[in-house]
Backbone of each chain as nested JSON, in Angstrom:
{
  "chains": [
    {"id": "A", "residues": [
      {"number": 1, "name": "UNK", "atoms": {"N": [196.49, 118.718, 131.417], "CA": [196.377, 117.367, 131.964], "C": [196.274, 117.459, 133.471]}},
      {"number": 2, "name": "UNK", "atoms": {"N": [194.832, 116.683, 134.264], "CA": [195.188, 116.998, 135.31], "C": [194.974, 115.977, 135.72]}},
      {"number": 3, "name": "UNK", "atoms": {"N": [194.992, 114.711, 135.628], "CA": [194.684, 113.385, 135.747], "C": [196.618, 112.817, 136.401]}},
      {"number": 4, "name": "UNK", "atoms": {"N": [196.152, 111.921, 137.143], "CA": [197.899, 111.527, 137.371], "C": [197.74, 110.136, 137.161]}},
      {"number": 5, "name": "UNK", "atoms": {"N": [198.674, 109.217, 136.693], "CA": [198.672, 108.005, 136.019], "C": [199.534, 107.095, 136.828]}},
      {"number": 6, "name": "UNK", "atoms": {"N": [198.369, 106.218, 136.97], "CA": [198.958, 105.083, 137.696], "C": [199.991, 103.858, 137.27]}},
      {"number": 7, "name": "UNK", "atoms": {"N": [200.839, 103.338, 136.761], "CA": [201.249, 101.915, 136.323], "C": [201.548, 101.048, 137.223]}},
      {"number": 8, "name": "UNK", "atoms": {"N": [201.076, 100.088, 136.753], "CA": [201.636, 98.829, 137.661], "C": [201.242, 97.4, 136.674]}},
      {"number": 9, "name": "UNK", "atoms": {"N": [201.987, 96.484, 137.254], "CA": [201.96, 95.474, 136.438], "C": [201.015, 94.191, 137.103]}},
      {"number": 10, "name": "UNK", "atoms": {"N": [200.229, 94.387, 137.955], "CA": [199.185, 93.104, 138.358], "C": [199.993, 92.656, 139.97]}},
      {"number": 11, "name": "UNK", "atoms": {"N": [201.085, 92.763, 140.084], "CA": [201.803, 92.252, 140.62], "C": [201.199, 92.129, 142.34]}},
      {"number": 12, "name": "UNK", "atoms": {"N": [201.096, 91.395, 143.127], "CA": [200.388, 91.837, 144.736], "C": [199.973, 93.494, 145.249]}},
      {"number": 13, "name": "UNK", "atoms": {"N": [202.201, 93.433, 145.299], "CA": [202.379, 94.792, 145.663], "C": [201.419, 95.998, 144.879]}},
      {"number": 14, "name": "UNK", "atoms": {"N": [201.467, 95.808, 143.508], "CA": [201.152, 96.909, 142.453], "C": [199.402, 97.08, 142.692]}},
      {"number": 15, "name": "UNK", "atoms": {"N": [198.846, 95.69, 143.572], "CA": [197.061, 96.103, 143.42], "C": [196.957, 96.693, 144.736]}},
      {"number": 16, "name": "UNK", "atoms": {"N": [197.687, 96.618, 145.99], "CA": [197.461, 96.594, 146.987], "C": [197.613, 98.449, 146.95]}},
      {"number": 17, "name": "UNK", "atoms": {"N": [198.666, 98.741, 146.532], "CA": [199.189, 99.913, 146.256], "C": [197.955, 101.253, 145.509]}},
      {"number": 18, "name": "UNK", "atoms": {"N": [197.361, 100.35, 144.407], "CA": [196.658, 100.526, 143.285], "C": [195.016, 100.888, 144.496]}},
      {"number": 19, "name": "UNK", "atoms": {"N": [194.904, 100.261, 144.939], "CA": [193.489, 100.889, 145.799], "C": [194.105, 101.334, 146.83]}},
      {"number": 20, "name": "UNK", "atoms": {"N": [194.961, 101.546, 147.264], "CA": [195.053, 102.644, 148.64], "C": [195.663, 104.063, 147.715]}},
      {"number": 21, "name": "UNK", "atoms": {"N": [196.141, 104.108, 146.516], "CA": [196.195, 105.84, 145.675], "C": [194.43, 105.437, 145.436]}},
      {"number": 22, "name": "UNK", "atoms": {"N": [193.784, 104.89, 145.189], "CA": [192.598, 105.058, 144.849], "C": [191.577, 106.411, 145.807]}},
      {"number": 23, "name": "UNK", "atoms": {"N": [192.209, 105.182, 146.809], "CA": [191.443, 105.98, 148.276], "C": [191.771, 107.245, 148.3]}},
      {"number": 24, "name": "UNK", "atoms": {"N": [192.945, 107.225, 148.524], "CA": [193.457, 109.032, 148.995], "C": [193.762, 110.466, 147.708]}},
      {"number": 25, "name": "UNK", "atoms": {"N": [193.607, 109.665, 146.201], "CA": [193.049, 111.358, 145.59], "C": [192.031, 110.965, 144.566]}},
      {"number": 26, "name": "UNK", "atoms": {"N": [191.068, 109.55, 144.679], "CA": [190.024, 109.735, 144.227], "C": [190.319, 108.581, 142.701]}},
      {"number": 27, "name": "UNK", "atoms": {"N": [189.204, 108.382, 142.793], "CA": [189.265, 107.614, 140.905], "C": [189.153, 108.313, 140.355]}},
      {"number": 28, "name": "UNK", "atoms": {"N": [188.294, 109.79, 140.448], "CA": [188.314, 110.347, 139.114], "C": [189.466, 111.115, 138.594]}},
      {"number": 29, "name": "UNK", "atoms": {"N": [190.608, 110.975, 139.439], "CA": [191.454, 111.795, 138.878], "C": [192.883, 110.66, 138.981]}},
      {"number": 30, "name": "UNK", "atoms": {"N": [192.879, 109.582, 138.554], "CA": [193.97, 108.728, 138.514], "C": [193.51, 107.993, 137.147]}},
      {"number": 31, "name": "UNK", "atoms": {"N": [194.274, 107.775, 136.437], "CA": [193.919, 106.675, 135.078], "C": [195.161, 105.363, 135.4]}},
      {"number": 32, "name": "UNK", "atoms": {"N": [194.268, 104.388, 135.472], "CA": [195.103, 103.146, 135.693], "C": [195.838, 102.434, 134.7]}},
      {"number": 33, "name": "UNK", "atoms": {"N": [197.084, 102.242, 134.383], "CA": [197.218, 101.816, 133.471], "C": [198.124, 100.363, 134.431]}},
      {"number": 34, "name": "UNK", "atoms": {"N": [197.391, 99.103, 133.438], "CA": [197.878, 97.805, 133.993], "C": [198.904, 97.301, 132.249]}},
      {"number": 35, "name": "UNK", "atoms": {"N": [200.537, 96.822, 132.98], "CA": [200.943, 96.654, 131.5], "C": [200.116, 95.218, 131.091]}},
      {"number": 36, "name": "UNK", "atoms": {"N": [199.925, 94.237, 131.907], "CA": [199.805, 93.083, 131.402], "C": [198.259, 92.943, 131.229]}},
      {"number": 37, "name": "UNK", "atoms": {"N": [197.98, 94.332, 131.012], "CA": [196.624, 94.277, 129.578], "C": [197.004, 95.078, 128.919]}},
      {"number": 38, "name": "UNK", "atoms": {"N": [197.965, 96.113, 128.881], "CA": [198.037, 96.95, 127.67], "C": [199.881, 97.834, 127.457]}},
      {"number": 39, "name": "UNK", "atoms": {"N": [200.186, 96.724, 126.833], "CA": [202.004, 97.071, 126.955], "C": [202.587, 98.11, 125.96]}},
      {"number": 40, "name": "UNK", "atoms": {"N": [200.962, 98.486, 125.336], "CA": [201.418, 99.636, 124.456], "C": [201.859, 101.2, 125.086]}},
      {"number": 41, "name": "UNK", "atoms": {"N": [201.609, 100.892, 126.533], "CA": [201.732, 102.175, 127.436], "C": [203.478, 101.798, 127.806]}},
      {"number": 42, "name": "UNK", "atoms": {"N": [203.879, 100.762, 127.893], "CA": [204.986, 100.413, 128.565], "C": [206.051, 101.643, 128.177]}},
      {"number": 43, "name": "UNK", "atoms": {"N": [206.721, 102.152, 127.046], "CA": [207.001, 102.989, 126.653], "C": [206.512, 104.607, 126.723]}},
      {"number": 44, "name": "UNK", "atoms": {"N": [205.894, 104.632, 126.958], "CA": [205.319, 106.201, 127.433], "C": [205.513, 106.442, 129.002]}},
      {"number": 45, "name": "UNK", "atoms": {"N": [205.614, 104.916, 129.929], "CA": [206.013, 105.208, 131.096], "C": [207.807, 105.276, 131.142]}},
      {"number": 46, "name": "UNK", "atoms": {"N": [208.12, 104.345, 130.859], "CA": [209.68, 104.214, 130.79], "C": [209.73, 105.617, 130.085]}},
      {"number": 47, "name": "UNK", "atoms": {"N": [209.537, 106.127, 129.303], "CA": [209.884, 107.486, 129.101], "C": [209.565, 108.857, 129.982]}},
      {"number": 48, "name": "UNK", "atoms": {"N": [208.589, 108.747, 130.911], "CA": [208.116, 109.345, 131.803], "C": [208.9, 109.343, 133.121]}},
      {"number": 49, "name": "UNK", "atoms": {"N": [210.158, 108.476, 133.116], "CA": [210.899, 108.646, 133.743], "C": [210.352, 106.578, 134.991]}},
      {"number": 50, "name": "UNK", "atoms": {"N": [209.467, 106.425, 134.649], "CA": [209.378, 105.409, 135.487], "C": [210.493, 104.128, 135.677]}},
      {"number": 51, "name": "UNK", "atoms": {"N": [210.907, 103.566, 136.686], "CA": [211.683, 102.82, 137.222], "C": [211.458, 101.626, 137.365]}},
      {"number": 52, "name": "UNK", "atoms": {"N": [209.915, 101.451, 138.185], "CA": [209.618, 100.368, 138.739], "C": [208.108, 100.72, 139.033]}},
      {"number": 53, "name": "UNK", "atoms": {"N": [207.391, 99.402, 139.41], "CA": [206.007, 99.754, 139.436], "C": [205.544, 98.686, 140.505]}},
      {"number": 54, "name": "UNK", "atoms": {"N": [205.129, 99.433, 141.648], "CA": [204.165, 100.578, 141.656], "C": [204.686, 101.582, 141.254]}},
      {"number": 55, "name": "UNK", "atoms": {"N": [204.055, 102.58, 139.982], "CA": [204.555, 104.631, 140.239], "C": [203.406, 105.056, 139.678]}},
      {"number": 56, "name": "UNK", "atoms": {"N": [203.05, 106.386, 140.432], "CA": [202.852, 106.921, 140.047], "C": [202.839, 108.346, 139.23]}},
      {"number": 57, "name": "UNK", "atoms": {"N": [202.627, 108.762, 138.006], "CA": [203.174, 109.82, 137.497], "C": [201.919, 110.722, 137.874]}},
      {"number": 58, "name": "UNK", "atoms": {"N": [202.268, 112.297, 138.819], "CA": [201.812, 112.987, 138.852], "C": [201.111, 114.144, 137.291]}},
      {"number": 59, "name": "UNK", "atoms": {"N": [200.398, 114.572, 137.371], "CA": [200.114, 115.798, 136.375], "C": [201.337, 116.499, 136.155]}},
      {"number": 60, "name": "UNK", "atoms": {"N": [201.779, 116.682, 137.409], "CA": [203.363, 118.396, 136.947], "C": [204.275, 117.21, 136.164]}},
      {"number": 61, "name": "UNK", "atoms": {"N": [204.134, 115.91, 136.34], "CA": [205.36, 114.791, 135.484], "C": [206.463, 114.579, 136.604]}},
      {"number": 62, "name": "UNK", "atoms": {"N": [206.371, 114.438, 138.028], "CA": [206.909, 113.776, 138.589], "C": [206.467, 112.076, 138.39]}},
      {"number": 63, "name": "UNK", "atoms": {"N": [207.543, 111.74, 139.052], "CA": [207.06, 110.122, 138.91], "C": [207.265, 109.631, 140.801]}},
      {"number": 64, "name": "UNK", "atoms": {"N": [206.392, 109.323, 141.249], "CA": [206.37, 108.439, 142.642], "C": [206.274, 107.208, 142.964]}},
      {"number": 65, "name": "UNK", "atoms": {"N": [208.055, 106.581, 142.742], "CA": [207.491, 105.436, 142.998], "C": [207.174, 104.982, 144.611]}},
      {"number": 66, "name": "UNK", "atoms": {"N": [206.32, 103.851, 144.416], "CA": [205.162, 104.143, 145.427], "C": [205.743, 102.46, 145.773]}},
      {"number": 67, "name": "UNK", "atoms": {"N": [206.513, 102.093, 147.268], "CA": [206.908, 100.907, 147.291], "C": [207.421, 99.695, 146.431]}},
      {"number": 68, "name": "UNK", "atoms": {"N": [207.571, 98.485, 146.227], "CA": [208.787, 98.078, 144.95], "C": [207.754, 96.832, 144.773]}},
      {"number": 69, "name": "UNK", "atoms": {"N": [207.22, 96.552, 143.417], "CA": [207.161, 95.348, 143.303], "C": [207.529, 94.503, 142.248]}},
      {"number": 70, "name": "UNK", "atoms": {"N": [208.199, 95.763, 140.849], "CA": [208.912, 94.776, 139.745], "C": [209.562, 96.332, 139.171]}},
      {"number": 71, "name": "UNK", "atoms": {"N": [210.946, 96.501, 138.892], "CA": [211.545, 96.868, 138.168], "C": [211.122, 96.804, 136.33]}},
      {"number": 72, "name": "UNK", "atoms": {"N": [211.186, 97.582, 135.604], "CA": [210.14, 97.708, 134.141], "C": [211.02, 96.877, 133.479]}},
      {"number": 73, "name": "UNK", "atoms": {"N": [212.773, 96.652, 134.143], "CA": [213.378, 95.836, 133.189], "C": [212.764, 94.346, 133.445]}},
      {"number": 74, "name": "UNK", "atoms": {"N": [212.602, 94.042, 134.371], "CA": [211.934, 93.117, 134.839], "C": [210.59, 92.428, 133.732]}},
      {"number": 75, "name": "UNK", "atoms": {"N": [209.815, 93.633, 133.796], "CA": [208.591, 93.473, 132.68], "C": [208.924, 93.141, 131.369]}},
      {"number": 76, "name": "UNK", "atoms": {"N": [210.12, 94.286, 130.487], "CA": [210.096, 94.294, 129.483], "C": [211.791, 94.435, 129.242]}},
      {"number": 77, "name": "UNK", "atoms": {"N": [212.754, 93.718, 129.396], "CA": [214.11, 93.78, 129.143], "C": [214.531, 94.818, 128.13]}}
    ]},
    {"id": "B", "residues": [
      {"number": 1, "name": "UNK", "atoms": {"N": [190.54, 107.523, 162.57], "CA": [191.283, 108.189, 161.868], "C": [191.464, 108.654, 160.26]}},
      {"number": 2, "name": "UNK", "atoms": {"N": [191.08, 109.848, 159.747], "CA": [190.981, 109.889, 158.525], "C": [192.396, 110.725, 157.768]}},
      {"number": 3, "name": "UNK", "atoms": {"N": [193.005, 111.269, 158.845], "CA": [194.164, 111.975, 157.796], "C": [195.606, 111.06, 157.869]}},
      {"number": 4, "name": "UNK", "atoms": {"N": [196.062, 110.917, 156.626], "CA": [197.16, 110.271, 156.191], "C": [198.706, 110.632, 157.051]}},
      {"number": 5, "name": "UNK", "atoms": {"N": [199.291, 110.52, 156.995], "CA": [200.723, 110.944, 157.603], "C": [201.964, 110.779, 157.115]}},
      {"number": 6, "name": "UNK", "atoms": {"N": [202.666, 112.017, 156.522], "CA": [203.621, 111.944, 155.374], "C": [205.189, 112.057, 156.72]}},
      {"number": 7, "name": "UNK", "atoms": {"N": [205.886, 111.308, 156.761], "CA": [207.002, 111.184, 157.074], "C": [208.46, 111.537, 156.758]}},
      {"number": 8, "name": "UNK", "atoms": {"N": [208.911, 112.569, 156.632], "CA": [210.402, 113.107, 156.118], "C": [211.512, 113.142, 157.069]}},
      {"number": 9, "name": "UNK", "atoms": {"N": [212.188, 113.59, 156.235], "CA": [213.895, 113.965, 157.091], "C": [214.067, 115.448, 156.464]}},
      {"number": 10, "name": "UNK", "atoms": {"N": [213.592, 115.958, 155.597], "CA": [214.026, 117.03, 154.809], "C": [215.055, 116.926, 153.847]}},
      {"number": 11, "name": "UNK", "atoms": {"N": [215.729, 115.907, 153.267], "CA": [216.167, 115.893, 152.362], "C": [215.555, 115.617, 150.901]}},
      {"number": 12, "name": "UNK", "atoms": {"N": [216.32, 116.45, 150.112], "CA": [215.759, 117.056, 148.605], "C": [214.618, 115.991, 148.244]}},
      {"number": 13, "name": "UNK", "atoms": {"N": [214.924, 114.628, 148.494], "CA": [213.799, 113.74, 147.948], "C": [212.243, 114.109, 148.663]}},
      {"number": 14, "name": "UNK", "atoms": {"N": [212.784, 114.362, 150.054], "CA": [211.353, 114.446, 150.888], "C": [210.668, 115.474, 150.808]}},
      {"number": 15, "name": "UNK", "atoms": {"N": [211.414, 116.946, 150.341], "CA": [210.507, 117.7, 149.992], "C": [210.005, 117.581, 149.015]}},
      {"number": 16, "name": "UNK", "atoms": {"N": [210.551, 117.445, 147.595], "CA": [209.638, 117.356, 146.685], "C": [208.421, 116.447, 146.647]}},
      {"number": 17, "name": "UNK", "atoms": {"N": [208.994, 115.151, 147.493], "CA": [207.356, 114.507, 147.442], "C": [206.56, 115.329, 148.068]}},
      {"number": 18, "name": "UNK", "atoms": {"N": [207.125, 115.643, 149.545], "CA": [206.11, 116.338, 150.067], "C": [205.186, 117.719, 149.34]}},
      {"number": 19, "name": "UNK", "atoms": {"N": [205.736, 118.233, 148.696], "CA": [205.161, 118.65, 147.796], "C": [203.77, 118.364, 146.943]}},
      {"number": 20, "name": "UNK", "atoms": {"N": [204.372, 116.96, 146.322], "CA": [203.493, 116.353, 145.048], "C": [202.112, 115.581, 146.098]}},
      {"number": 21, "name": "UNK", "atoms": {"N": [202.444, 115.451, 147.06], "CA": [201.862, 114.625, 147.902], "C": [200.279, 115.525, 148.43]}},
      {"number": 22, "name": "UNK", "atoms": {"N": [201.044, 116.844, 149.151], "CA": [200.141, 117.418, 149.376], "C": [199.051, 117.835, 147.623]}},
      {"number": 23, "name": "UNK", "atoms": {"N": [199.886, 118.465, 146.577], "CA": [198.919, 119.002, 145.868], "C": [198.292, 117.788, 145.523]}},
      {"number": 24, "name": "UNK", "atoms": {"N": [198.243, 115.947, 145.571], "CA": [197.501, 115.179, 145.364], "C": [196.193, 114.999, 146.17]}},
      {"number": 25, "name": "UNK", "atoms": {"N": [196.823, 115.033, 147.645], "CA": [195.427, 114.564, 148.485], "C": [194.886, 115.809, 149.261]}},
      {"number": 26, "name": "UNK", "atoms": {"N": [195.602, 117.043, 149.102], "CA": [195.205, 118.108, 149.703], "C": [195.581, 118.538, 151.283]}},
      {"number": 27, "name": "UNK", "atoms": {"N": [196.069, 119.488, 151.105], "CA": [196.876, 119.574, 152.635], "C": [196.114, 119.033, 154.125]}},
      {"number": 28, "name": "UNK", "atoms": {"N": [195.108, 119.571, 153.64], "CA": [194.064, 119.022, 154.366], "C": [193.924, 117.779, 154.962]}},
      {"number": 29, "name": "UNK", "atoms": {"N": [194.4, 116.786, 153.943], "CA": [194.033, 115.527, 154.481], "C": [195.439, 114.718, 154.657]}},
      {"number": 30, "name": "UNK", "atoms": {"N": [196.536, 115.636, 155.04], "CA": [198.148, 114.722, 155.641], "C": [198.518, 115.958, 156.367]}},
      {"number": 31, "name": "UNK", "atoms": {"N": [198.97, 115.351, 157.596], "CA": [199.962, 115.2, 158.595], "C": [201.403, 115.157, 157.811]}},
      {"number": 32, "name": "UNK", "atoms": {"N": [201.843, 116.326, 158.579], "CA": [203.153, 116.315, 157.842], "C": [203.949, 116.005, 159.376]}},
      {"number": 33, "name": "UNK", "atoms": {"N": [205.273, 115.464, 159.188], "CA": [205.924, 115.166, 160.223], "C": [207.431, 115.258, 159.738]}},
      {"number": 34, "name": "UNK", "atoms": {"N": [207.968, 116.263, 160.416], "CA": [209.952, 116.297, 160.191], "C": [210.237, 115.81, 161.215]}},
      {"number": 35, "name": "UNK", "atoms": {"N": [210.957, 114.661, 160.877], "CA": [212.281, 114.476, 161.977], "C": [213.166, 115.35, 162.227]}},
      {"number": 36, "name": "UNK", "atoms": {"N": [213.718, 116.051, 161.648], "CA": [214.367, 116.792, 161.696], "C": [214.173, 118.035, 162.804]}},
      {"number": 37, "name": "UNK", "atoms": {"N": [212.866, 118.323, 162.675], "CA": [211.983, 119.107, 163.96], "C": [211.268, 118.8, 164.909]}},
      {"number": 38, "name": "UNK", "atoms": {"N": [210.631, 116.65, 164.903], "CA": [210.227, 116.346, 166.272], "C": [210.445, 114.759, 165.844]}},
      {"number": 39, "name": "UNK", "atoms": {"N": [211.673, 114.584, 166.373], "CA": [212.036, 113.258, 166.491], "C": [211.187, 112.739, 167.685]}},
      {"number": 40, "name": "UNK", "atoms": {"N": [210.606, 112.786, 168.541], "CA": [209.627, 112.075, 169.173], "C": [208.878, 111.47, 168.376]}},
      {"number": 41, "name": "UNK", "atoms": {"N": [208.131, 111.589, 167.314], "CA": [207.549, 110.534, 166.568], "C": [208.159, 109.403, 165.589]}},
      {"number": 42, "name": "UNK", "atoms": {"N": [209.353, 109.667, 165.803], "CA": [210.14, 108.905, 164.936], "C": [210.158, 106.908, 165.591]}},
      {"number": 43, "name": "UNK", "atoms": {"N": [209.613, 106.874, 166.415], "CA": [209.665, 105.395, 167.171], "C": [207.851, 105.03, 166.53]}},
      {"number": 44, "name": "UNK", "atoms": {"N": [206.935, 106.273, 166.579], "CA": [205.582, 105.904, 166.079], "C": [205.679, 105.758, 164.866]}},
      {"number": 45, "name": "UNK", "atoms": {"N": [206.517, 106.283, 164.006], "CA": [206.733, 105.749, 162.58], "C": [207.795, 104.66, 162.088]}},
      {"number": 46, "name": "UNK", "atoms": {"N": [208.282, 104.143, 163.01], "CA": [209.015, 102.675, 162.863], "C": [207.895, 102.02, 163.306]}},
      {"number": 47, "name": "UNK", "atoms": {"N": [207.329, 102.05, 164.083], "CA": [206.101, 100.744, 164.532], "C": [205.197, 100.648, 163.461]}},
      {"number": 48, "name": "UNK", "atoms": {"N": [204.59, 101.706, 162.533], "CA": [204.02, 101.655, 161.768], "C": [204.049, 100.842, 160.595]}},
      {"number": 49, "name": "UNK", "atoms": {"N": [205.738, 100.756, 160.735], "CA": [206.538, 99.735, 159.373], "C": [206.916, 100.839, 158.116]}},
      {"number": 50, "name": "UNK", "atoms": {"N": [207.304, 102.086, 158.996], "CA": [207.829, 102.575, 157.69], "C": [210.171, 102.477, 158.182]}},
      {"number": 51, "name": "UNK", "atoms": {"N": [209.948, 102.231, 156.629], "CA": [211.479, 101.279, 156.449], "C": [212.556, 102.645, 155.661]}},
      {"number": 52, "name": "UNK", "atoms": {"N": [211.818, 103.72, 155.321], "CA": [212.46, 104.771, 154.706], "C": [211.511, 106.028, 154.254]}},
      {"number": 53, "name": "UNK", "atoms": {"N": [212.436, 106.964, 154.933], "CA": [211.747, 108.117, 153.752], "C": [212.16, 108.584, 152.692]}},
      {"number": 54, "name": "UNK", "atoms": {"N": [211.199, 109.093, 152.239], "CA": [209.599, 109.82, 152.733], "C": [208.896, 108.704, 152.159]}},
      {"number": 55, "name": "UNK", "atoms": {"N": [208.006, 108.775, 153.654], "CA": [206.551, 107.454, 153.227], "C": [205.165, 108.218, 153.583]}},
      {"number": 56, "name": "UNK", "atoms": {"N": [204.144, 107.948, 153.57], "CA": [202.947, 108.036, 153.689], "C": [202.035, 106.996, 154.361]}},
      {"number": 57, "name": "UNK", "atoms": {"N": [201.893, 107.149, 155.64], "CA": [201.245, 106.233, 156.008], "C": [199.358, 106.575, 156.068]}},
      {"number": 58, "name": "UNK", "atoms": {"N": [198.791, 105.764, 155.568], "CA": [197.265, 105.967, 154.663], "C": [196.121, 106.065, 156.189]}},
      {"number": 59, "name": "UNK", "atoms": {"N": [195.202, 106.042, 156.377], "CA": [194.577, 105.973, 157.113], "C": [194.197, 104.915, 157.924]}},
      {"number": 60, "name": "UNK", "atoms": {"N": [194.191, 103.972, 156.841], "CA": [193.895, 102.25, 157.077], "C": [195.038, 101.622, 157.445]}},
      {"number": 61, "name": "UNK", "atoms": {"N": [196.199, 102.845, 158.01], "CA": [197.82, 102.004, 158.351], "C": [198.88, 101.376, 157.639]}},
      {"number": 62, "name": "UNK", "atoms": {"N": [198.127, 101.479, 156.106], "CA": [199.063, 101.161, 155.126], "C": [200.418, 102.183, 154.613]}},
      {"number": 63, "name": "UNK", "atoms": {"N": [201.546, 101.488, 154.921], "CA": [203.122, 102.343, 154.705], "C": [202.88, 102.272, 153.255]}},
      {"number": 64, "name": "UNK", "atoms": {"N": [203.229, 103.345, 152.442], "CA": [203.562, 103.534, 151.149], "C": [204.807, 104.326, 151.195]}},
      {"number": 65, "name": "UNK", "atoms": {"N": [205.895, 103.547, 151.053], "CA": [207.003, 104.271, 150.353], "C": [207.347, 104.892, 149.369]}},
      {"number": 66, "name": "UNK", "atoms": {"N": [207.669, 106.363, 149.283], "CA": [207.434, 107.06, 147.817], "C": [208.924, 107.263, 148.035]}},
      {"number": 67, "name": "UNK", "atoms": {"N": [209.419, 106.45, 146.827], "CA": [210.612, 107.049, 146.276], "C": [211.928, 106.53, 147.016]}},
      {"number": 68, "name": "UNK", "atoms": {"N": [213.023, 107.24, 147.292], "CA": [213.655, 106.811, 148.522], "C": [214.594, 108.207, 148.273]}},
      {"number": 69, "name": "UNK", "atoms": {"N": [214.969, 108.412, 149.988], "CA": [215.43, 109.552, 150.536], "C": [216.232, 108.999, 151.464]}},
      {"number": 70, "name": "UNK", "atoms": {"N": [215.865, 108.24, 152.631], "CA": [217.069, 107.962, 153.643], "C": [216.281, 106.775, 154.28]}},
      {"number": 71, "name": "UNK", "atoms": {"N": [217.344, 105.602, 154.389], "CA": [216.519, 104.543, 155.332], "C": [216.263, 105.007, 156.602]}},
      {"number": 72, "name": "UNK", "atoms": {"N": [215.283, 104.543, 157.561], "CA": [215.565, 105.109, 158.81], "C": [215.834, 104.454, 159.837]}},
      {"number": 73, "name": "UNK", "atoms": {"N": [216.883, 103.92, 159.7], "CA": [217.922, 103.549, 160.138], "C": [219.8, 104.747, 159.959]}},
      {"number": 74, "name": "UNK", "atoms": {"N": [219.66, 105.222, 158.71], "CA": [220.428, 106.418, 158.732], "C": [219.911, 107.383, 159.358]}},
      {"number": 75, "name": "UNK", "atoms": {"N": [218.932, 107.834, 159.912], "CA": [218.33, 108.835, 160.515], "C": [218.557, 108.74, 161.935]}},
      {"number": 76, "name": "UNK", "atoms": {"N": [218.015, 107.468, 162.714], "CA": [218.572, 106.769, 163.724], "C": [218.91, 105.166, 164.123]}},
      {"number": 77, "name": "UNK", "atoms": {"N": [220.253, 105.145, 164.301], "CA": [220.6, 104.038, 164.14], "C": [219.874, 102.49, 165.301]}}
    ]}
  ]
}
């Protein structure tokens, strides 16, 4: 896997965030995942260690969260 | 200006981003900066609007906070 995965939930913070990782390692190597089109990921991030979103999860499986704009309990209690 | 500028203190949080950071955008394209070794820039990275490290400030001047390590304000009061 060498792709690093973006989540975020639509939120200001999460798009603003969402094109400046764009900029600096490229689209082809980020997969975006937005929950509030697809909450079937919600669980694969919360298990990935994610907190809050903006994060991003690197390839090695770090997670970066990347400034604050909703806590996942927030999203999904 | 095209290279990014990653901001630390050296604590455990800041290296590992710094780490994940570089193998994302390539050493090449960030500025690494320790406080710890030249607090002279530490007043150019409060003006910038960074509120804690380790951040990344983008080319276009955008602060991205990855994670949290130390406000900087604990660094200097």
């Amino acid at each position: 896997m060498s792709k690093s995965v973006f989540y975020h939930a639509g939120c200001p913070v999460c798009v603003g965030a969402e094109q400046d990782i764009i900029n600096l390692i490229g689209t082809d190597s980020v997969e975006i995942v937005h929950f509030g089109e697809d909450m079937s990921r919600f669980d694969e991030a919360r298990n990935a260690g994610v907190k809050s979103v903006p994060a991003l999860v690197t390839p090695n499986g770090t997670v970066l969260h990347i400034n604050f704009g909703a806590s996942m309990t927030d999203i999904k209690g």
